[in-house]
C-alpha positions in Angstrom: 12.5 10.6 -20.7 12.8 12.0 -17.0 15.3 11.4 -14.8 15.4 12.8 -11.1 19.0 13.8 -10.0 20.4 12.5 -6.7 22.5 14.7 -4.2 25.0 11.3 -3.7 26.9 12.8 -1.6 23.9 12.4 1.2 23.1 8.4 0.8 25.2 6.8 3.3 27.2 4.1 2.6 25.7 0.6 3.3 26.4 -0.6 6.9 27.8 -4.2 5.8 31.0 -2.0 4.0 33.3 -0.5 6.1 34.5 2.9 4.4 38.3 1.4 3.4 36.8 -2.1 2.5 37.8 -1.4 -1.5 41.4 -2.1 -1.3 41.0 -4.8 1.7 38.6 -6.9 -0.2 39.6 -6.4 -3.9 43.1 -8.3 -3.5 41.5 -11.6 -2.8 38.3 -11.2 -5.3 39.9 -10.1 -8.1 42.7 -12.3 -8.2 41.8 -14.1 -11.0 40.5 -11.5 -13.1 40.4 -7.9 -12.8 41.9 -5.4 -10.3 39.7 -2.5 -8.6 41.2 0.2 -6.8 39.4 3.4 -5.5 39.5 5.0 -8.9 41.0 2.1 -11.1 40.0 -0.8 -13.2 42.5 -2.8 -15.0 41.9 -6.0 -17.1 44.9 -8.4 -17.5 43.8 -9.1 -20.5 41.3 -7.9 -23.4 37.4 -8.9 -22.0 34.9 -10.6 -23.4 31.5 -10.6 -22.3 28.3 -12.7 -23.5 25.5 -10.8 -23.6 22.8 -11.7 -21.4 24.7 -14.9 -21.6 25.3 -16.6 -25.0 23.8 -14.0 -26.5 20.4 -11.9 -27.0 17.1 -13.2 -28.6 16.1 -11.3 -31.3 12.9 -13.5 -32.0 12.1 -12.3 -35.8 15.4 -13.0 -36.4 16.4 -15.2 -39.7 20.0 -16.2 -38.0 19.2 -18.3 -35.8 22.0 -18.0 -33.5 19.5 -15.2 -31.9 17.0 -17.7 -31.2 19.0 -20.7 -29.8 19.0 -20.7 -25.8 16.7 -18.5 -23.8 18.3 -14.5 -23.2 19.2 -13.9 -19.4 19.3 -17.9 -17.9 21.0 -20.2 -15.9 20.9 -22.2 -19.0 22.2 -19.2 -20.9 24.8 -18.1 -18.9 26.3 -21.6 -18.1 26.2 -21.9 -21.7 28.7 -19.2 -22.4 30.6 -21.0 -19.6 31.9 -23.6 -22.5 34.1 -20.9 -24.3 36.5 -18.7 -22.9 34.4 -15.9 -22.2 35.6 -13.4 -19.1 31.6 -12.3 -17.7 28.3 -12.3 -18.7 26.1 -9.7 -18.9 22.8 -9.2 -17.4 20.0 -7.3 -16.7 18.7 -7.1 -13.2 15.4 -5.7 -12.1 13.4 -5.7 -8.3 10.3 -7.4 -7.9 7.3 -5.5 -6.3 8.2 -7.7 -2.9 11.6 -6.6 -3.2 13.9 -9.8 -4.9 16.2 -8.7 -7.4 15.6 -10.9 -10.7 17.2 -11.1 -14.2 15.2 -9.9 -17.1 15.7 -7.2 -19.5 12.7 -6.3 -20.6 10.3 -3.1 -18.8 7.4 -4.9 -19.6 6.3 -8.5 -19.7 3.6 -10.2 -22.1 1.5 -13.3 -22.3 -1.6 -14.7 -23.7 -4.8 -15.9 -22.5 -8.2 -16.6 -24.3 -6.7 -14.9 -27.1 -6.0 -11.9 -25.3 -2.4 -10.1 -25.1 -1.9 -9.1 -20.9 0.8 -6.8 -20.3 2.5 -6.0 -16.9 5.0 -4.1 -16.1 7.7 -6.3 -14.3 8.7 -4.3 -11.3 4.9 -4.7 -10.1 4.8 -8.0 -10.2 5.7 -10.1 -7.1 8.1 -12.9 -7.3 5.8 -15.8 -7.5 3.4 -13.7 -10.1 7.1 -13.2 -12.1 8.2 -16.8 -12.0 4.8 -17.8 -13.5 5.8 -17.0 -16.5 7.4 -19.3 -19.5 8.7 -23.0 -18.0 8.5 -24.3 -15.2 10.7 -25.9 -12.4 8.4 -28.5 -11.7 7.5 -30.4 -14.4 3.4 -30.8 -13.3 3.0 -26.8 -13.2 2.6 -24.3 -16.6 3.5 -21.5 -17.4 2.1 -18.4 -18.6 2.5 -18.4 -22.2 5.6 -16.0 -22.6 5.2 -12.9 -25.6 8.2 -10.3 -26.5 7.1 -7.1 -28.0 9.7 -5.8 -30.6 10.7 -2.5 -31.5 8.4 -2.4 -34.3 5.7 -2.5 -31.8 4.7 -6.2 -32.9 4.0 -9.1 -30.4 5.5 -12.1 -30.8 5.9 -15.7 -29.2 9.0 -15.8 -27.3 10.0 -19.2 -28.8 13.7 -20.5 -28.8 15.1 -24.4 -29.4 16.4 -23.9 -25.9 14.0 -22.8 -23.1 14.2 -22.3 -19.5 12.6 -21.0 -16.3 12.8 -17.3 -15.3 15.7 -16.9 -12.4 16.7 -14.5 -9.5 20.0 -12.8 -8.7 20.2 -15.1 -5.8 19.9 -18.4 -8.6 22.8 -16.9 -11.0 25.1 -16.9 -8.2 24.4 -20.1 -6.5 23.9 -22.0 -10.0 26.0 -20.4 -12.3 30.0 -21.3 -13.1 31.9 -19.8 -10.7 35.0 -18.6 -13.0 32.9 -16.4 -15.0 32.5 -12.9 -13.7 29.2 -11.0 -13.6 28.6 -8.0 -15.2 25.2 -6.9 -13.4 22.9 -4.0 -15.4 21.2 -2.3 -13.1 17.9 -2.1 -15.1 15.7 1.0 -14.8 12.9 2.5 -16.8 13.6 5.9 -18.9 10.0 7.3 -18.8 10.1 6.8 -14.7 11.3 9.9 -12.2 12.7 7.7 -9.9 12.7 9.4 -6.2 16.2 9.3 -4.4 14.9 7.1 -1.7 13.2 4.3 -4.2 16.7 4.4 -6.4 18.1 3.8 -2.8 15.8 0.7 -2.0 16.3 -0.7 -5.3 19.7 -0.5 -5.4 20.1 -2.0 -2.1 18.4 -4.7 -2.5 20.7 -5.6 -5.2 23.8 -5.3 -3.3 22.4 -7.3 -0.7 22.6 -10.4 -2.8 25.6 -9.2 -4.2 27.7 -9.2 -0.4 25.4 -12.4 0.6 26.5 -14.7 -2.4 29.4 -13.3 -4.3 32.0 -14.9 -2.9 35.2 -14.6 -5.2 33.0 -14.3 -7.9 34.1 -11.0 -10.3 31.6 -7.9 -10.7 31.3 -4.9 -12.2 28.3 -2.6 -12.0 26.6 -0.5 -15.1 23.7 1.3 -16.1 22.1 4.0 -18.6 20.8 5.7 -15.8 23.5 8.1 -14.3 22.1 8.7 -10.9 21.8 4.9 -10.2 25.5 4.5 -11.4 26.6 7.1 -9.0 24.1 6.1 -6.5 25.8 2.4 -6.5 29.4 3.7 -6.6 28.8 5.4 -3.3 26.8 3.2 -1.8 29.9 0.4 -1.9 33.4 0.6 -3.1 33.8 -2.9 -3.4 33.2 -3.8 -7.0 34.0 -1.4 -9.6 30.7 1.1 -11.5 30.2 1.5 -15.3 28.5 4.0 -17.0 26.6 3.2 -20.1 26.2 5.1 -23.0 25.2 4.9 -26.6 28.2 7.5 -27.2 25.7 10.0 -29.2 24.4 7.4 -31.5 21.0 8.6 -29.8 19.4 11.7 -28.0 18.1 12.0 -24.4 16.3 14.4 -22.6 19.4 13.5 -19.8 22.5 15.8 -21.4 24.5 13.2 -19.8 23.6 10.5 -22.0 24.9 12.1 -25.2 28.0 11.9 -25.6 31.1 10.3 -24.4 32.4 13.5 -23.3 29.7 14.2 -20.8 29.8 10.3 -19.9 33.7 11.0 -19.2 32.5 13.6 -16.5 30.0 11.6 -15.0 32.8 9.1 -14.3 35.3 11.5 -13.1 32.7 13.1 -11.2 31.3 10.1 -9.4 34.4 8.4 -8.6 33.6 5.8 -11.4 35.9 3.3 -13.4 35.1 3.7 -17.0 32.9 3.3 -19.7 30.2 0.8 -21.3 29.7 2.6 -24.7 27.8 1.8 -28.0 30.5 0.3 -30.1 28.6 2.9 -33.2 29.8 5.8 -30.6 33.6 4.8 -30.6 33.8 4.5 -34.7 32.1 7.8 -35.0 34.3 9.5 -32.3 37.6 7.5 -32.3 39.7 10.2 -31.0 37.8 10.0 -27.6 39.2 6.7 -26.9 42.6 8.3 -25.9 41.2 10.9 -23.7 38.9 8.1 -21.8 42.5 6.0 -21.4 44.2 9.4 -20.3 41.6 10.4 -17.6 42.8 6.6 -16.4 38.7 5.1 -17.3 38.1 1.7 -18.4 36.5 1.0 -21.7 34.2 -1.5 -23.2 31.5 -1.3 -25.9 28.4 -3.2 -27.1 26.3 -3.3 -29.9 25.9 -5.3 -32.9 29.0 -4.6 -34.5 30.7 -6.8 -31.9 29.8 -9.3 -33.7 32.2 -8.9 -36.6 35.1 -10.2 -35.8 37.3 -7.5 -37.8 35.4 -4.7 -35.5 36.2 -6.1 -32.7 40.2 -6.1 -33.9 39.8 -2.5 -34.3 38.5 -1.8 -31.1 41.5 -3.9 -30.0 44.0 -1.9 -32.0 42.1 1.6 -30.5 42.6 0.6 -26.9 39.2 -1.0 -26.0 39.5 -3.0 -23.0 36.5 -5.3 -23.7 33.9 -6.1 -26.0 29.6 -7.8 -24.7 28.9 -10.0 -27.7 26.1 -11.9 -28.9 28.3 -14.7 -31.0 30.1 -15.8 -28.4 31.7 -19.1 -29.7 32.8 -17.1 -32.7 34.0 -14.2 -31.4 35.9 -15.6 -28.5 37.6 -17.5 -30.9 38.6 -15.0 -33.1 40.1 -12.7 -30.0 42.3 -15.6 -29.3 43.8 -15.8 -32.8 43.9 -12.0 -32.6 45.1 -11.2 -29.4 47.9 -13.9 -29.9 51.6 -12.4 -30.0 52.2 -11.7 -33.5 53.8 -14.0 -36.1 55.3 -14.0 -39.2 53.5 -15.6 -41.5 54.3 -19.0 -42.6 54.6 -21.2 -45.6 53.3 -24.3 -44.9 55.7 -27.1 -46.5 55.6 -30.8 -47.9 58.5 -33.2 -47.9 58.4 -34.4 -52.2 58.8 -37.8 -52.6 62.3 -37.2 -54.4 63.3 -35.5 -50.3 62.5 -31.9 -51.8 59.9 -29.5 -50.6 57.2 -27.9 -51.7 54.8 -24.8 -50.7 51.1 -26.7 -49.9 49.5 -23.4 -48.3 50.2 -20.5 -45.9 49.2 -19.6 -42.5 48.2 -16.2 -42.2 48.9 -14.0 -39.4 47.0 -11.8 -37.4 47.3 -8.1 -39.7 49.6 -5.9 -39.4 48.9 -1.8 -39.6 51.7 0.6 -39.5 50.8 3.8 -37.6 50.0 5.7 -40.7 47.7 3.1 -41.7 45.9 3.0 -38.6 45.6 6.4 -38.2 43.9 6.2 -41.8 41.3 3.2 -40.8 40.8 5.2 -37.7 39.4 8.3 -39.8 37.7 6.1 -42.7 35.3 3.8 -40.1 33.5 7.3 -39.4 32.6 8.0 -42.8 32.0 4.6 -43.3 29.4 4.1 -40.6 27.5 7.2 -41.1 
């Protein structure tokens, strides 16, 4: 992987944000959800975020949760919309014409004659994009729609619930308006991106963003460092994420590998905290408290999120937010957690002879001393070695 760096501190701002517009403007948008200063995010309450809506599709899957409603929808995202879920996450790429569409994948696939096609989505125009999959109107089809996994295989992108393909534009028109957007600024590792195309991208992007926002909650992230900075000082509107796999893997980018050079990308660029590998935070749980002392956000992803008791743990550690898959179950679970605690309870039964007796018990949320945390917190690296 090859990435270009970017001198940020010669992009100009964009002409439709006025230099002091962060303070002005975050009162009224974040009301309801989180609050975004120049160099601070804070969440009122612990985040949870479906990822690419009600969760990834891992088609080879045998849970078939991971196959239920198409990845990165309007019928995904509005799905998530029936728990209590804070955002949704999604990926967001730009069309060769220049409209910013949701899809997470570099590369698309289809089928014809019996022959596998691949493109690679940012050089496809909008109309050649939208060909793809279902249809909006019901006399048209589709392309037939492949996914490649990582194993290299192709596969048929099949799932009990399908929709169309949708733009930015779409998720803000269409989708419900109390759930927050957690926008992935999707970019290709193998590609040098030159400042002035990260510039046009990215531009594009907040173009929709200022046009249909509204009050809506956002938060920017992405992998690629110079595209998070790039996006923090091109607006100072809605708060910038850095993501990071925390070490779990190597890049030819130093500033991928750690959480420590992540920490100085975001101190560096003015950003507000972290997007990490949930893997990264087990393996390295003392850097938790120096992200919360250099006053950075944190969230995680990653499969592990999907285990309810993980996800406590991150809640004990100081993680401010969790992108799950599960998100029925797991936003569930946060509420029972999260709840103030209780002493547990006997559940009683009024004899017939007016006496009482013990039918069952009603467990609280657990309780660690500080010792005991302390000893989780250096186990769970051992354990996920």
């Amino acid at each position: 992987m090859a990435l270009k760096a970017v001198h940020v501190s010669d992009v100009p701002n964009l002409d439709q944000i006025p230099e002091n517009a962060s303070l002005a403007l975050c009162s009224s948008r974040f009301a309801k959800g989180v609050e975004v200063g120049k160099a601070a995010f804070k969440t009122p309450k612990f985040l949870v975020i479906g990822h690419r809506g009600s969760g990834m599709n891992i088609l080879q899957s045998p849970d078939r949760r991971m196959k239920a409603i198409k990845e990165n929808t309007i019928l995904s995202f509005n799905s998530a919309a029936n728990y209590p879920v804070d955002y949704v996450e999604f990926d967001v790429q730009v069309t060769k014409d220049g409209c910013p569409i949701i899809f997470h994948d570099n590369f698309i696939f289809s089928e014809e004659n019996g022959m596998v096609y691949e493109k690679r989505v940012t050089e496809l125009t909008l109309s050649e994009f939208l060909s793809y999959g279902p249809q909006r109107e019901a006399e048209k089809v589709g392309k037939k729609l492949l996914r490649k996994t990582k194993e290299g295989k192709i596969v048929s992108w099949s799932v009990e619930s399908d929709e169309f393909m949708c733009t930015l534009q779409e998720a803000f028109q269409k989708v419900n308006p109390r759930l927050g957007f957690n926008i992935e600024l999707k970019l290709d590792d193998h590609i040098v991106y030159q400042e002035d195309c990260l510039v046009k991208i990215l531009r594009a992007i907040l173009q929709i963003v200022l046009d249909f926002a509204g009050d809506r909650p956002v938060l920017f992230s992405s992998f690629h460092p110079d595209a998070a900075l790039l996006v923090r000082k091109l607006q100072s509107t809605y708060p910038v994420f850095f993501l990071t796999n925390g070490g779990t893997e190597i890049y030819y980018d130093e500033r991928r590998n750690s959480l420590e050079e992540a920490m100085k990308v975001c101190l560096e660029g003015d950003l507000q905290g972290i997007v990490s590998e949930v893997k990264g935070i087990f393996r390295n749980p003392g850097a938790v408290n120096k992200i919360k002392e250099a006053k950075l956000s944190l969230l995680t992803y990653g499969k592990l999120n999907n285990v309810a008791e993980a996800v406590y743990m991150q809640h004990l550690m100081g993680v401010e937010g969790v992108i799950v898959d599960f998100v029925e179950e797991i936003t569930e679970a946060v509420s029972n957690l999260t709840k103030p605690s209780e002493v547990e309870e006997e559940e009683m039964a009024v004899t017939e002879g007016g006496g009482k007796e013990q039918i069952g018990r009603r467990l609280a949320r657990p309780q660690f001393s500080q010792r005991e945390l302390s000893f989780l917190l250096k186990l769970i690296p051992e354990l996920i070695q």
